[in-house]
FIKE-796012 format. One line per 8 residues: number of its first residue (from 1); their letters; for each residue x, y, z of N, C-alpha, C. Coordinates in nm, 2 decimals. Layout:
NUM = a = X/Y/Z/X/Y/Z/X/Y/Z; ... $
// end
This chain:
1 = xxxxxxxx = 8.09/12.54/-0.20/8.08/12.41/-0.26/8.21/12.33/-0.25; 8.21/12.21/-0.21/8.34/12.14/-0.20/8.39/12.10/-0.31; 8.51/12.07/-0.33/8.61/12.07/-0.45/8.58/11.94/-0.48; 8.61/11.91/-0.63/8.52/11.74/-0.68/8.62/11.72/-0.77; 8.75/11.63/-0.77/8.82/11.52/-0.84/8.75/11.46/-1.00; 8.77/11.49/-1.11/8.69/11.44/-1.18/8.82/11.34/-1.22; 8.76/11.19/-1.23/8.86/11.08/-1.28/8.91/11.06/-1.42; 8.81/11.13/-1.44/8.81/11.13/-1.64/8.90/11.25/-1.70 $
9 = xxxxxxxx = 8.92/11.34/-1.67/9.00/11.41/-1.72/9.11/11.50/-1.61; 9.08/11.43/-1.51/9.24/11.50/-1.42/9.17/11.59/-1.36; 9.11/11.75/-1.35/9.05/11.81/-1.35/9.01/11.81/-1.16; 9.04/11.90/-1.08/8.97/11.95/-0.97/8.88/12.09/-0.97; 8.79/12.04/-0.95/8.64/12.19/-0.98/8.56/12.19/-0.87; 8.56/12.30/-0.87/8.47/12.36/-0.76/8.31/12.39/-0.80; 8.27/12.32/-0.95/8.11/12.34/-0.96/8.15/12.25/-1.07; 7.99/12.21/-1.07/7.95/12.12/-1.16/7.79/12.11/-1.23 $
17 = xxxxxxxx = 7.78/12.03/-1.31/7.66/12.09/-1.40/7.58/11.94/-1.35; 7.44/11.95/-1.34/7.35/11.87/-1.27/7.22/11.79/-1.35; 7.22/11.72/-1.39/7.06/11.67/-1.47/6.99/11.57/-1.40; 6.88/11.55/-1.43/6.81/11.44/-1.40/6.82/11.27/-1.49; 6.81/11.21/-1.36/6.84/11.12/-1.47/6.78/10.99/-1.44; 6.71/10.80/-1.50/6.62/10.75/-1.45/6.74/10.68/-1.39; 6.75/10.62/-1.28/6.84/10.51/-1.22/6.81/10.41/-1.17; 6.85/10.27/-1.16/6.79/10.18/-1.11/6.86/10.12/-0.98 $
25 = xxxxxxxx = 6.81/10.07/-0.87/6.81/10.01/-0.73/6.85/9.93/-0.71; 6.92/9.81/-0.68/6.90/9.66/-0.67/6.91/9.64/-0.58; 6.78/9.60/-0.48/6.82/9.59/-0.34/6.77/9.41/-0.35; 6.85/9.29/-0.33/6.85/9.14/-0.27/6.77/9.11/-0.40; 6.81/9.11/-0.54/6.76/9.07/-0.68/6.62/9.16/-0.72; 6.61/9.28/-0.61/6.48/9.30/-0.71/6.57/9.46/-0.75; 6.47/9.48/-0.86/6.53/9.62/-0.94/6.44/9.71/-0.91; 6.47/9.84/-0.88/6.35/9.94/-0.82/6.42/10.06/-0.92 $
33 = xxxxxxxx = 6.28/10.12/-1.01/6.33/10.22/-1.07/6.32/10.36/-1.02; 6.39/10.47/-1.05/6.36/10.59/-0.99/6.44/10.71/-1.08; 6.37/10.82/-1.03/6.47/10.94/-1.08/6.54/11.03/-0.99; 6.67/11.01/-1.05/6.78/11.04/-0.93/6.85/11.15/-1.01; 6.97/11.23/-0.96/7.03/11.30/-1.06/7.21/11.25/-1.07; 7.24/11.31/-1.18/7.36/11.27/-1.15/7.47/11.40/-1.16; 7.57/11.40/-1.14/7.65/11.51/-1.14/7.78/11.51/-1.21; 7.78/11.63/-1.32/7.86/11.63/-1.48/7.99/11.74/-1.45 $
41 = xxxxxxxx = 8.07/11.68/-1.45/8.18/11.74/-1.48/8.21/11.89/-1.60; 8.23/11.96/-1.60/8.16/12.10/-1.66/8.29/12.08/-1.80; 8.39/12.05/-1.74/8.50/12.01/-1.86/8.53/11.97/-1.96; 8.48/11.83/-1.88/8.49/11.69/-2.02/8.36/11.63/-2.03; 8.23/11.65/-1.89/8.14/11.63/-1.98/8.11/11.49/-1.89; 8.21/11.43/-1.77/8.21/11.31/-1.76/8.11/11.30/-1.62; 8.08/11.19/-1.55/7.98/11.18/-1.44/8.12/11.19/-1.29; 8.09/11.26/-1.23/8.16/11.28/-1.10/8.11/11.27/-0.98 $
49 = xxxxxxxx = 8.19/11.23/-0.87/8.09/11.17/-0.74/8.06/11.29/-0.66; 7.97/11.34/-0.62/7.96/11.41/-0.53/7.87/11.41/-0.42; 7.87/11.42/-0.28/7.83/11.34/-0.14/7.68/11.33/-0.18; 7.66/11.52/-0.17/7.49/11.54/-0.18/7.45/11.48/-0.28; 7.46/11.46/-0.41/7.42/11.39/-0.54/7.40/11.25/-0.48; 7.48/11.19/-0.41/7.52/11.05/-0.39/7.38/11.03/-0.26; 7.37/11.13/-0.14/7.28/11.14/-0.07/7.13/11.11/-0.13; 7.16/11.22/-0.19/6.98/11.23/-0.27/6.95/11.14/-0.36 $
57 = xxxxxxxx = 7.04/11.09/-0.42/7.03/10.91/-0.46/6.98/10.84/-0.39; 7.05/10.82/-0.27/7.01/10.71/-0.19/6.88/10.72/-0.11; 6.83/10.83/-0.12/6.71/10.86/-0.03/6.58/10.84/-0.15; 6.59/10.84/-0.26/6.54/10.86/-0.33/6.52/10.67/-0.37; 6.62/10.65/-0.40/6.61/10.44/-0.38/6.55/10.42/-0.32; 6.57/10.48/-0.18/6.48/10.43/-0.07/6.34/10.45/-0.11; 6.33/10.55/-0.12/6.14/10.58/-0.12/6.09/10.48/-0.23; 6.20/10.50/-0.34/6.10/10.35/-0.46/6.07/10.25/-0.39 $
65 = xxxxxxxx = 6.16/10.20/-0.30/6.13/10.07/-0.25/6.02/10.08/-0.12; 6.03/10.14/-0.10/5.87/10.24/0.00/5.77/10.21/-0.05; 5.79/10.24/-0.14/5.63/10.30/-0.25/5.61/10.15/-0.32; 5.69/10.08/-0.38/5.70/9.93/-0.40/5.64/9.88/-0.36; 5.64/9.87/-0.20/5.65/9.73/-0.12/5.52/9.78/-0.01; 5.46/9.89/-0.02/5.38/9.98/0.06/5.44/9.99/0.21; 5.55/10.02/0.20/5.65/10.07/0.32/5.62/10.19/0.42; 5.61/10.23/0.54/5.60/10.37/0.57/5.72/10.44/0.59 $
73 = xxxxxxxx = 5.67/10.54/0.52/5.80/10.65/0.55/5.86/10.66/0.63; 5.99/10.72/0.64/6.10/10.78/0.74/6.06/10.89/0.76; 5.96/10.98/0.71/5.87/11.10/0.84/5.77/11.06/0.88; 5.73/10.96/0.84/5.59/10.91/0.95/5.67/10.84/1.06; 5.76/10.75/1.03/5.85/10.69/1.14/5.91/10.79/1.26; 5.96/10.91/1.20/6.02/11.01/1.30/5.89/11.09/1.37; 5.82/11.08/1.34/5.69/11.15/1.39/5.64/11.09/1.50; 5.67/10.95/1.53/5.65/10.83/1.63/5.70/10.85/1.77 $
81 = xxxxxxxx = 5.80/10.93/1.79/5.84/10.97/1.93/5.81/11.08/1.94; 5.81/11.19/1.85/5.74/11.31/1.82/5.61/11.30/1.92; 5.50/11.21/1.84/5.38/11.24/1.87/5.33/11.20/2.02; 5.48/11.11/2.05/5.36/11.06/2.22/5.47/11.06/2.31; 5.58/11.12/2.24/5.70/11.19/2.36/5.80/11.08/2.44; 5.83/10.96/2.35/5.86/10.84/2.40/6.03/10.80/2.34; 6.09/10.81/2.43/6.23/10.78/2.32/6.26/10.69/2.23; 6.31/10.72/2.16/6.36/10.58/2.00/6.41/10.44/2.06 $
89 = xxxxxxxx = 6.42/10.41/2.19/6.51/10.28/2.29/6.35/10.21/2.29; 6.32/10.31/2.38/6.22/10.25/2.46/6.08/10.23/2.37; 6.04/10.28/2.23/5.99/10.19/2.16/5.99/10.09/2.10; 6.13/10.10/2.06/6.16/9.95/2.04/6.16/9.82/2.16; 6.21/9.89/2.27/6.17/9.77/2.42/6.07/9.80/2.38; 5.92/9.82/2.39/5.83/9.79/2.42/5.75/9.73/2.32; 5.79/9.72/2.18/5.75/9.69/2.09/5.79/9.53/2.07; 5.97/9.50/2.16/6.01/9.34/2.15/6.08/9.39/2.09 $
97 = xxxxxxxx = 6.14/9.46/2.00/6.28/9.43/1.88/6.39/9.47/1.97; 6.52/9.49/1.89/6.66/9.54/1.94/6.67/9.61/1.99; 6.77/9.70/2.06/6.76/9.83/2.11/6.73/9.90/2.03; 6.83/9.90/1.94/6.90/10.00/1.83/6.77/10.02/1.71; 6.68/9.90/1.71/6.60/9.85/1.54/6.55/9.99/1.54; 6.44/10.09/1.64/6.39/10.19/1.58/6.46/10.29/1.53; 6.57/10.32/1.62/6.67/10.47/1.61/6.72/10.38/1.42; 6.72/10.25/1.37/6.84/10.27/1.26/6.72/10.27/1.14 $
105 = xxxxxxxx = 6.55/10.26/1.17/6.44/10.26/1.11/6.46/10.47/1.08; 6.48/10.53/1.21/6.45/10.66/1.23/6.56/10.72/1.11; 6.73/10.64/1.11/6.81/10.71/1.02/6.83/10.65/0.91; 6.69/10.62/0.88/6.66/10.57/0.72/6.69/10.46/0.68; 6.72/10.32/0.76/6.71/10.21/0.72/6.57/10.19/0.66; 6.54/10.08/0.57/6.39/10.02/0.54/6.35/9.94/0.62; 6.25/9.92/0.69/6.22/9.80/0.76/6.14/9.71/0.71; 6.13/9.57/0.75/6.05/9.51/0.70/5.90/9.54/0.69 $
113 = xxxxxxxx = 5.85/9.43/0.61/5.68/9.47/0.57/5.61/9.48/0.69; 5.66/9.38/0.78/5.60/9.35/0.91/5.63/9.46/0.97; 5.73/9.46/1.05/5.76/9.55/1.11/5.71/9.71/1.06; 5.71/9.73/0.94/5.62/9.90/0.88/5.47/9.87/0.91; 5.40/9.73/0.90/5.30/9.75/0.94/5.23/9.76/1.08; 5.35/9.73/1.14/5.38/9.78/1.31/5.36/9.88/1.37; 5.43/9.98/1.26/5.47/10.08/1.28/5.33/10.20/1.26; 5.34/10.16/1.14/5.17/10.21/1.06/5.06/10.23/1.23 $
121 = xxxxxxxx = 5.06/10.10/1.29/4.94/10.08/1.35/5.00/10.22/1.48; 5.15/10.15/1.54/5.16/10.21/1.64/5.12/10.42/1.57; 5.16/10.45/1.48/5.15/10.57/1.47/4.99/10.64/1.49; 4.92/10.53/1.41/4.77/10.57/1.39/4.66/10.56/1.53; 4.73/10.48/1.61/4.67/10.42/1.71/4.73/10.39/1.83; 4.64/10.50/1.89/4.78/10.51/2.04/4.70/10.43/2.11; 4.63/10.37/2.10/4.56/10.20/2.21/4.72/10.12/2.17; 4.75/10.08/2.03/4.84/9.97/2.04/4.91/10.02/2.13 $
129 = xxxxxxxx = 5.02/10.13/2.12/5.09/10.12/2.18/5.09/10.10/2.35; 5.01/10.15/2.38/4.93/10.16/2.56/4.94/10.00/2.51; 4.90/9.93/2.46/4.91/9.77/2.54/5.01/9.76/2.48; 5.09/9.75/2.45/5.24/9.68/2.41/5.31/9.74/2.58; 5.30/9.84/2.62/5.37/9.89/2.72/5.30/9.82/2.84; 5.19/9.82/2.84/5.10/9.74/2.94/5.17/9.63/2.98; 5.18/9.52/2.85/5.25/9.39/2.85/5.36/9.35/2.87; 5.42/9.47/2.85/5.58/9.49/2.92/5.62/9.49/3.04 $
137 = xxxxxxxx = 5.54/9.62/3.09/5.52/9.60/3.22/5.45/9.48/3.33; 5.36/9.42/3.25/5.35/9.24/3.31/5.47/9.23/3.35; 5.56/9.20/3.26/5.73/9.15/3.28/5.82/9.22/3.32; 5.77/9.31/3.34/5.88/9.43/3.40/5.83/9.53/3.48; 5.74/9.51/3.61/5.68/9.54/3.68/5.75/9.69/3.76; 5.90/9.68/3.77/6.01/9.78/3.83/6.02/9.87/3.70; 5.97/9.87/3.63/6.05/10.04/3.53/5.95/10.13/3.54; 6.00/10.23/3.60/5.92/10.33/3.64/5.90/10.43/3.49 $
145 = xxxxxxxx = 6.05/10.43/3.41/6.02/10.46/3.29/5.91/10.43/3.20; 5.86/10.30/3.18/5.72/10.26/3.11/5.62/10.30/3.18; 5.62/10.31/3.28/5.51/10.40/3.39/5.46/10.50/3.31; 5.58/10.60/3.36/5.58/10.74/3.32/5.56/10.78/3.13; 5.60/10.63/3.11/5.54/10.68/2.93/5.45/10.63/2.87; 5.37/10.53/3.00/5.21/10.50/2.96/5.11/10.64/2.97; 5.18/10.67/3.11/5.10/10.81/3.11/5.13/10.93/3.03; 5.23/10.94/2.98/5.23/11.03/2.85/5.15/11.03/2.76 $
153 = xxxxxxxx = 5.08/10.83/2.73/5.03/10.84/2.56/4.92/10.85/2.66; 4.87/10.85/2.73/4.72/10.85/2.79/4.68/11.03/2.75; 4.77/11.11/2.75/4.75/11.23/2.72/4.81/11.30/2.58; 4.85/11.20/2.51/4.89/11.22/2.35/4.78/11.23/2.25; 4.66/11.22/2.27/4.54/11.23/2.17/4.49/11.33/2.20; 4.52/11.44/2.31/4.45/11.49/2.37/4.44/11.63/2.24; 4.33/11.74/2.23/4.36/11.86/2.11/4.35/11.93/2.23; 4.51/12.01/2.18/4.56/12.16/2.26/4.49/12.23/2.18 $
161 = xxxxxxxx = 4.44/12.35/2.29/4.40/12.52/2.16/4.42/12.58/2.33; 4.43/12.72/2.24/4.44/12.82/2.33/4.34/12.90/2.30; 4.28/12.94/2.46/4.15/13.04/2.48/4.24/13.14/2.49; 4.19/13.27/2.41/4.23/13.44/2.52/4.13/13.46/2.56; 4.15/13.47/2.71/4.07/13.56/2.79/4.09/13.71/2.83; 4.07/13.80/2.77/4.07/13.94/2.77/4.00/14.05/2.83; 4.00/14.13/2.87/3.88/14.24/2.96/3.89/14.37/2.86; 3.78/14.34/2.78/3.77/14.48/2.71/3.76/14.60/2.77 $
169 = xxxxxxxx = 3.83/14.70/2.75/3.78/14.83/2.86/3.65/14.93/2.77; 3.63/14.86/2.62/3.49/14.93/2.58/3.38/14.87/2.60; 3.35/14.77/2.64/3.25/14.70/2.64/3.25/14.66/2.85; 3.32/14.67/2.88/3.32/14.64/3.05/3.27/14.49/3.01; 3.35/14.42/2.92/3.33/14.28/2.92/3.47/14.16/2.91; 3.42/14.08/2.98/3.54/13.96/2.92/3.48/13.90/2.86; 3.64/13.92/2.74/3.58/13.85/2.59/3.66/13.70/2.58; 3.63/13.61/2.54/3.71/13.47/2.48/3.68/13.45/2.34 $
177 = xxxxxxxx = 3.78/13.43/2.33/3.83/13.38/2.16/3.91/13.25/2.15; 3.91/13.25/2.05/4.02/13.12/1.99/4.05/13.09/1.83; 4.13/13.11/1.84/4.14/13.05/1.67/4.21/12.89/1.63; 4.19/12.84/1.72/4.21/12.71/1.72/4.07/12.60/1.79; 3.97/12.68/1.78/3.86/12.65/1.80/3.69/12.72/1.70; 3.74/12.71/1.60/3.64/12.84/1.50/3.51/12.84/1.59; 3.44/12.95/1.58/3.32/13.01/1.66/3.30/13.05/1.78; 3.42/13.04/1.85/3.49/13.02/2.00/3.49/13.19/2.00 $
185 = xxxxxxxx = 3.34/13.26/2.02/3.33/13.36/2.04/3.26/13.44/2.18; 3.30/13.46/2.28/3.20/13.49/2.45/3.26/13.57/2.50; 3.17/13.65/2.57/3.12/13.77/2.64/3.07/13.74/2.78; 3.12/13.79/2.90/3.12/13.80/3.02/3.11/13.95/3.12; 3.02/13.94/3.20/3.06/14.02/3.27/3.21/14.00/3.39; 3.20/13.86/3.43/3.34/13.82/3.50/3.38/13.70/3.47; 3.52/13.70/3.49/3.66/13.63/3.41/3.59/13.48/3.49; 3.54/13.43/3.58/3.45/13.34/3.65/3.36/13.27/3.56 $
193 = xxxxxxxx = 3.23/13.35/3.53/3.15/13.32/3.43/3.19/13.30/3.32; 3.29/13.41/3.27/3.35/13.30/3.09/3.44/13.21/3.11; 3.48/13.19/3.22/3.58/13.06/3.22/3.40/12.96/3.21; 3.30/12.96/3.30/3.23/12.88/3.28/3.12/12.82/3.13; 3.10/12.96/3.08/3.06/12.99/2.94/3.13/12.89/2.84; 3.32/12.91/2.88/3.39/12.83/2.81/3.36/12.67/2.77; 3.39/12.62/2.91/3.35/12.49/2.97/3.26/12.46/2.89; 3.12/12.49/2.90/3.00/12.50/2.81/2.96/12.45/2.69 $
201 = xxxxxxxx = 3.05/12.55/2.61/3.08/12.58/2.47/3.18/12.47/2.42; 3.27/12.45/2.43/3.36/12.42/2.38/3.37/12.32/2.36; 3.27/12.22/2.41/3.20/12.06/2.38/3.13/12.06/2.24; 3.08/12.14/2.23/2.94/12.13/2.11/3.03/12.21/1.98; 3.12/12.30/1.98/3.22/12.33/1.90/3.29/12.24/1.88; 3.34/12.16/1.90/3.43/12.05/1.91/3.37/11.96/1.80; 3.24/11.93/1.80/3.18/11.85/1.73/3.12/11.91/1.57; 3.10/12.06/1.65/3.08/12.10/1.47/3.15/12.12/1.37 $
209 = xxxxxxxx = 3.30/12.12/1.50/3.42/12.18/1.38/3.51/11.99/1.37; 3.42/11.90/1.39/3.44/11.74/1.34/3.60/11.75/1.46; 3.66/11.83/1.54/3.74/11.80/1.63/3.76/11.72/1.71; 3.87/11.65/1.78/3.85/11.51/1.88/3.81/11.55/2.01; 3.70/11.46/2.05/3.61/11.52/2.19/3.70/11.55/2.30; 3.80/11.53/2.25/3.86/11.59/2.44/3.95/11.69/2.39; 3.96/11.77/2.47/4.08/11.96/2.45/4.16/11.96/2.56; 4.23/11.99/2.55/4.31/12.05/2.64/4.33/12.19/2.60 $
217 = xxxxxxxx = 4.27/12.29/2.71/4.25/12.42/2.71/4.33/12.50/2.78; 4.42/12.60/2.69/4.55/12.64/2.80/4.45/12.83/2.78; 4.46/12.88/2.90/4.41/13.00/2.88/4.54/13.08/2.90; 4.48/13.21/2.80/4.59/13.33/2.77/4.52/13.50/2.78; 4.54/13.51/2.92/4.50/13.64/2.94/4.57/13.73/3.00; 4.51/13.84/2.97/4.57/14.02/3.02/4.49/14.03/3.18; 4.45/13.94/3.25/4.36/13.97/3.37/4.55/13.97/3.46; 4.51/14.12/3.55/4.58/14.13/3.64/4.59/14.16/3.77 $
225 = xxxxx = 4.63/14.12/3.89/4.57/14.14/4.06/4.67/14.23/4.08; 4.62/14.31/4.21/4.72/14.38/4.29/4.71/14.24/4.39; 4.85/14.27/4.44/4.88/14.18/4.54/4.94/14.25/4.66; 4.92/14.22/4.80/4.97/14.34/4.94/5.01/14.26/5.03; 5.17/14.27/5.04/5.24/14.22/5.14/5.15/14.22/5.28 $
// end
């Protein structure tokens, strides 16, 4: 724990005693209330600064004014390059703002109403973003970068699961499973036909388990060849 200066009674201490406590915000005349903590000097008893105390304050303001103003979060915001693999620059180019506006959104600035309801859409709805980049590229016909990260979101909605494909040696069967597909249960006599079995199935599963109609299916099996120079 780092060493904490208390101004009230002279005192350098290596711990401190911690409560909850209600604090108020003032961000441009409006007042945002919240519960924050503060951090007590073990001594005298008095309020002492300390980084993390001061941190979790501030993150904590923020969210009031979140929750206020129907703001979106700073994890739904970081989840935005996450989800369609697109760097923090280049959605801002594509969106029109600064370079900088999404990366200082991502390190917990607030952004405006506008701009969070921007954001809201691009997160929920990977069409917006495919046309904002579309329209970009109108005007910017040479970035091969927006190219290459239209075709990323074209494949960002996509649901990954993994099939095992397995060769039981008591049953002289290949079996498929999945636990990322419930009922994703098949029986083959060759690794051919349950790959086709798969194909099959895994449409009409999709829909019963209310999943999004398209998969991306990575198979995981024990099948092994001899191979001869």
């Amino acid at each position: 724990m780092e060493k904490i200066y208390c101004f009230s009674c002279g005192k350098i201490i290596d711990s401190y005693d911690v409560i909850s406590k209600e604090l108020d915000f003032d961000l441009k005349g409006e007042i945002y209330h919240y519960q924050g903590k503060e951090a007590v000097c073990p001594v005298c008893g008095a309020t002492v600064f300390v980084n993390d105390i001061l941190k979790y304050n501030k993150e904590q303001a923020y969210n009031a004014v979140r929750m206020a103003n129907d703001i979106i979060s700073q994890k739904d915001i970081l989840s935005i390059p996450e989800k369609y693999n697109v760097g923090k620059r280049n959605i801002s180019k594509y969106l029109g703002w600064g370079e900088i506006t999404f990366s200082r959104y991502c390190s917990g600035y607030i952004p405006t109403k506008h701009n969070s309801d921007i954001l809201k859409e691009v997160l929920d709805n990977p069409e917006y973003l495919k046309e904002k980049i579309k329209k970009y590229l109108q005007e910017n016909p040479d970035d091969e970068n927006a190219r290459k990260d239209l075709q990323k979101i074209n494949f960002s909605g996509l649901f990954n699961a993994i099939v095992n494909m397995n060769w039981d040696d008591e049953t002289d069967k290949w079996i498929a499973t999945s636990t990322d597909i419930p009922g994703l249960e098949l029986e083959a006599d060759s690794f051919d036909m349950l790959t086709d079995q798969v194909e099959k199935t895994v449409p009409e599963l999709l829909k019963r388990n209310k999943l999004p109609n398209t998969a991306m299916i990575q198979y995981h099996t024990n099948k092994k060849q001899m191979i001869y120079a």
